[in-house]
N, C-alpha and C positions, 0 to 999 in steps of 0.2 A: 492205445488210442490210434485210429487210424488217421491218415495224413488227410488235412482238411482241403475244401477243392473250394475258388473262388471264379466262377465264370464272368469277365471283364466286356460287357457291350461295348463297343466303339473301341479304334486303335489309335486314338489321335493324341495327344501330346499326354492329357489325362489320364488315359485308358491305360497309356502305355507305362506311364510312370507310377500306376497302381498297382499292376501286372510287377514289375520288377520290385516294387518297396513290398510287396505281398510274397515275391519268389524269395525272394532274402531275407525272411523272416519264417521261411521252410512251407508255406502251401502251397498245393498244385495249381496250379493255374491254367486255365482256356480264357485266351481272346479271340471275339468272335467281332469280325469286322465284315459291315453290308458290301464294300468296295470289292470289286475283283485285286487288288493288288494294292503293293503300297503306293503315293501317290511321287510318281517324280517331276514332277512342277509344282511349284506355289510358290508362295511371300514366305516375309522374314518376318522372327518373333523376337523380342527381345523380351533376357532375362534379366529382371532386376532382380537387386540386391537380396528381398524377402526370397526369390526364386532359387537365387544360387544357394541361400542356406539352408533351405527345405532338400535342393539334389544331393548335398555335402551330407547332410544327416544319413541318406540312404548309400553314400558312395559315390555319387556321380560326381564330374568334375565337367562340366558342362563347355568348359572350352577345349580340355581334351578332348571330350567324345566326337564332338564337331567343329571346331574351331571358332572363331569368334572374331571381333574384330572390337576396337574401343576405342571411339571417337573421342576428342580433345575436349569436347566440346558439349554441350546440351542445352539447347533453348527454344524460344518462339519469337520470328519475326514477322515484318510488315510483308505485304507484296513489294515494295520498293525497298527491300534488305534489310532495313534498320532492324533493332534489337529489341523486343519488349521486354527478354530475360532472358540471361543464360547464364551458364552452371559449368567449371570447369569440372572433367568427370576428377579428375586429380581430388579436387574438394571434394566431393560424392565417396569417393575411397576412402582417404580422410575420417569419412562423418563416418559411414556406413562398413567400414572394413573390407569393400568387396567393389569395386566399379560394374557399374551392368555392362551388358554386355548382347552383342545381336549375331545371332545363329541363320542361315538359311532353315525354314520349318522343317521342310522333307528331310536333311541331312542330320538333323537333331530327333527327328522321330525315327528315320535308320539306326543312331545310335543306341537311342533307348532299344530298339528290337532286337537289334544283334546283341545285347546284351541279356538278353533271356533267352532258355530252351527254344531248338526252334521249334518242335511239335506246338510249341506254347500257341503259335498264331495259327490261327483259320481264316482268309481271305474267304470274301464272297458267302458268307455264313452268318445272315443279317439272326439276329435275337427278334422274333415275334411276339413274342410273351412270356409272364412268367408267373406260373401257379403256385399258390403260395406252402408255407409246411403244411404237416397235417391238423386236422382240428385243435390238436392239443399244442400247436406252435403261438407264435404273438397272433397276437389280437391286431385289428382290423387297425388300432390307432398306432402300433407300430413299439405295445407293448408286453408284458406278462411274460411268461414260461416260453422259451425256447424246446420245441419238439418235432421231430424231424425236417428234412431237408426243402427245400423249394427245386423246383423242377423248370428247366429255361429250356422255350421252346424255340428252334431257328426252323429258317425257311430252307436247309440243307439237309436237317435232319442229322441222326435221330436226339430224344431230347437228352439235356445233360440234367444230372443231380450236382446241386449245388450248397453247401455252405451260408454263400456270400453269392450276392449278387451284384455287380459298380455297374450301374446307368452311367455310363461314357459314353450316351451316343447322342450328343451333341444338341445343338441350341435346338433343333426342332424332336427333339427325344419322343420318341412314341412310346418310351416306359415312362415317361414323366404325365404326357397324358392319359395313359390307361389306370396310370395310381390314383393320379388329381384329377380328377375328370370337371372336378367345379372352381379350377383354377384359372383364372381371366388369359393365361399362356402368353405370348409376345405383344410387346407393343412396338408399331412403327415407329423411328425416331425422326424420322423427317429425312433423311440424308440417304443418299447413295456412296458407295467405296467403290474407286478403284485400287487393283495392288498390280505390284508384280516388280522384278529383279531386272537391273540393266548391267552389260559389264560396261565398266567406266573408270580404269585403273590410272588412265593419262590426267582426267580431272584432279584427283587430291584431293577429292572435300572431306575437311578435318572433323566437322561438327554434324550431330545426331541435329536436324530441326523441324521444325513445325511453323508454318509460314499461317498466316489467321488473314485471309481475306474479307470480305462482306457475303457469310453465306458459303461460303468455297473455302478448304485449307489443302495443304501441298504439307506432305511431310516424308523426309529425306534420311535414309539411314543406314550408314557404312557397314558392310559388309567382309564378311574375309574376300584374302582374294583380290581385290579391288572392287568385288561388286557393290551394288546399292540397290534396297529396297526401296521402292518408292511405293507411296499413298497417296489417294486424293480423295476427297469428299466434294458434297455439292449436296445443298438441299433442294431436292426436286418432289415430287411426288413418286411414290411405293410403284415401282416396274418399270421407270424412265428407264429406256436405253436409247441406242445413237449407233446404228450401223460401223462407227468401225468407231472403236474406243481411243486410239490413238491419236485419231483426228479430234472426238472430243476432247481431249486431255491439252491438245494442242490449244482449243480455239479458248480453253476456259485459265489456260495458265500459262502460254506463250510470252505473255510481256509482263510475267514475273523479273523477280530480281536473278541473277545469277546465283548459282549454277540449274538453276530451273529449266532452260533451255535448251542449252548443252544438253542435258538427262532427256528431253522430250524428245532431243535428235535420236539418241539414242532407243528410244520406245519407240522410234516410228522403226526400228528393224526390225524388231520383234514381230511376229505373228500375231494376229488380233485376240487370238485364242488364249496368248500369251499373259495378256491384259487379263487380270480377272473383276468383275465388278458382283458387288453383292450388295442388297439394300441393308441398312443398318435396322438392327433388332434388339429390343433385351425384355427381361423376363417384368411384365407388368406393375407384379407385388410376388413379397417374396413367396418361396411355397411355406407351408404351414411346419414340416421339420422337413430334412434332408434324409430319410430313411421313412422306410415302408415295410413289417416285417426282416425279412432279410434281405431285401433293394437298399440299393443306398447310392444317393445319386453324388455327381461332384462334377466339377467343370461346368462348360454352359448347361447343360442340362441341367445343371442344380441352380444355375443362376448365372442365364446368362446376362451379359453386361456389353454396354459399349464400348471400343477400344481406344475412347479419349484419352486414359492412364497407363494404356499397355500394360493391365493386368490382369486381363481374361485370362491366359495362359497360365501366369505366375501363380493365379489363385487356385487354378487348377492343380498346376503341381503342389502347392499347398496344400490341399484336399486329399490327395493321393495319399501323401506323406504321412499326416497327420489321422487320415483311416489306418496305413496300416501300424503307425505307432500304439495304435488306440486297442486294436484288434489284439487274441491271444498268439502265441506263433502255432503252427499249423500244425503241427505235434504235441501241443499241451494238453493236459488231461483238463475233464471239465473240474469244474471249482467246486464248493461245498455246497454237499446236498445234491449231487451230479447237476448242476445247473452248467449247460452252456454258456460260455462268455459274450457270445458273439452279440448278443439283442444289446447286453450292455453296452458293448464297445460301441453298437451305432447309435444309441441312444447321446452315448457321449461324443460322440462324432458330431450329432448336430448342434448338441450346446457349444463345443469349441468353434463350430463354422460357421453357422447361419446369419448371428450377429456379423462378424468380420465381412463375410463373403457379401452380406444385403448392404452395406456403410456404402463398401467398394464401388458397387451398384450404383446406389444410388451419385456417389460422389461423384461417377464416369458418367454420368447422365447431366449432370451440371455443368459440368465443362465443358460438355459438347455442345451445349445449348448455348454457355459462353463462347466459344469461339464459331459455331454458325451463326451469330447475330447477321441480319442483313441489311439493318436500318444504317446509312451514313452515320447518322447522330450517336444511336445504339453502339455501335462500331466500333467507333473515336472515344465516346467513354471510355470501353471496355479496355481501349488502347492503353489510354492514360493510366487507367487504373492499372493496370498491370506493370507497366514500367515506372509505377510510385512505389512498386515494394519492393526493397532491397531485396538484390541477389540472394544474402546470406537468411534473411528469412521466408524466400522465397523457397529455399533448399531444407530449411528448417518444419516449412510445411508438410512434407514427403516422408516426414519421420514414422508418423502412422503407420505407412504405406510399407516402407524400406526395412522400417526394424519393429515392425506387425507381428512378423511370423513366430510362433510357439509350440513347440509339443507339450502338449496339459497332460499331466498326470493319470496314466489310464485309469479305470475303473479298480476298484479292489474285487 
């Protein structure tokens, strides 16, 4: 049996952590990434609990690879400080075996990279298309007989033969639209984000939080290092921007509670460039399965979602894992009846994901719309309600979420 070859669209947290659960389980692998290079700016991602047991399964130790940082603390306050809920992470570990934990993004996707061949990446090598096996391969719905390979076409050339195909290429995926061509694709959510990292090691903010204004939130999150990832939202209409993002961020959260202000001093040193803003998106309805032939998408390209829950990422890695658990290892002979494994394993790939991955979806879409409220009245409910439910079944909530994660049973 020759050694099976998996070509990985996109290099981003998903791609990357497909690319290596797929390299350690013996198949070749090309990642092919549209960027010129890796990216060395961006925001911070945090791993929860489901995230770190999905990298443990493959090896990773995600606060080795890139350090981490693990606030005291985790909750939602008012703009005047007060507390609608928090969660010592101590109880989080406690519940969940594992405290989350927040990585800088770039230095968490370096580590995944260094940790596969380096032939393994092509920078600047965007995936154009991808033509499917030959007649006698699956069928259009993404079932039957497995027979010969798929063929990925990049804009660098020349094309590769492939196995396996991972759509890794993100929430606006042009292999997601060339499969689904009659799938409704993004919907706006009403809001815009900003991100970006401040150093601030003199402050000491102990707790991970998320501050719920009327319309606006501010959410704050410890870093190694002393750094801190900041966020903000604001529901505006789809392309609002504001000549210098700093200044915005000043005029809409300035007479926040502490440490808010402090950190905005801090944002005003950064570069405007520095600032990233992006309008919030996620995928309409779910797609119809997560596999096409031998495509098989994951991360936001399979569904993307809002970052109310902070589990865009984690589901990702989820994804990753659980294809290449599913999948045969890269040297195994085919099964009875020379049938290849592969159609099965992403057949089963979408019964384990799609349910979990659309809940996730959807439930990060409800929160957000819970704490964008803009009405006074609207607001002040939402307030009260949330600081009527106890901490501990507030954290009892998350369970889903936190100890979700499973490897199912591959295929026989």
């Amino acid at each position: 049996m020759t050694e099976r070859h998996a070509v990985v669209a996109g290099a981003g947290i998903g791609g990357l952590t497909a690319a290596l659960a797929l390299h350690r389980r013996g198949w070749r692998v090309t990642v092919c990434e549209r960027a010129p290079e890796p990216p060395a700016t961006g925001a911070g991602i945090g791993l929860a609990p489901n995230a770190l047991r999905a990298l443990e399964a493959i090896g990773v130790e995600a606060a080795h690879a890139a350090g981490s940082a693990v606030p005291a603390l985790m909750g939602v306050r008012r703009p005047d400080g007060r507390w609608l809920t928090r969660t010592a992470t101590a109880d989080m570990a406690a519940r969940y075996g594992v405290p989350p934990i927040a990585v800088p993004r770039p230095v968490f996707t370096a580590a995944l990279a260094a940790a596969l061949p380096p032939e393994v990446l092509r920078y600047g090598t965007a995936v154009t298309g991808v033509d499917p096996a030959s007649p006698d391969g699956t069928g259009p719905d993404g079932t039957g007989p497995a027979g010969g390979r798929a063929t990925v076409r990049t804009a660098a050339g020349p094309d590769l033969t492939a196995d396996l195909v991972v759509a890794a290429d993100g929430i606006n995926s042009p292999l997601r639209r060339a499969h689904f061509p009659a799938h409704p694709g993004l919907r706006y959510l009403g809001e815009t984000a900003w991100r970006t990292i401040v150093d601030a090691p003199d402050l000491g903010i102990p707790a991970m939080s998320e501050t719920w204004g009327r319309g606006q939130r501010f959410g704050v999150t410890p870093l190694a290092d002393g750094r801190y990832y900041l966020y903000a939202t604001a529901r505006v209409p789809a392309g609002t921007r504001s000549p210098d993002p700093r200044a915005e961020l000043r005029r809409r959260f300035g007479s926040w509670h502490d440490p808010v202000p402090a950190l905005l001093d801090r944002v005003a040193r950064l570069a405007p460039a520095d600032v990233l803003q992006n309008d919030l998106y996620d995928l309409a309805a779910p797609l119809p399965r997560l596999h096409h032939g031998r495509t098989v998408w994951l991360g936001d390209a399979a569904h993307a979602m809002a970052p109310n829950l902070g589990q865009g990422g984690c589901q990702a890695i989820e994804d990753a894992v659980v294809l290449a658990h599913l999948l045969p290892e890269g040297n195994a002979e085919h099964g009875e009846g020379g049938r290849d494994p592969v159609p099965a394993a992403l057949a089963a790939y979408t019964a384990a994901r799609r349910a979990r991955t659309d809940a996730v979806r959807v439930r990060a879409r409800r929160v957000g719309r819970l704490g964008a409220l803009r009405g006074p009245l609207a607001a002040a409910a939402r307030d009260l309600a949330v600081r009527a439910v106890p901490d501990r079944l507030a954290l009892r909530g998350m369970d889903d979420l936190f100890n979700g994660f499973r490897l199912p049973q591959p295929p026989a």
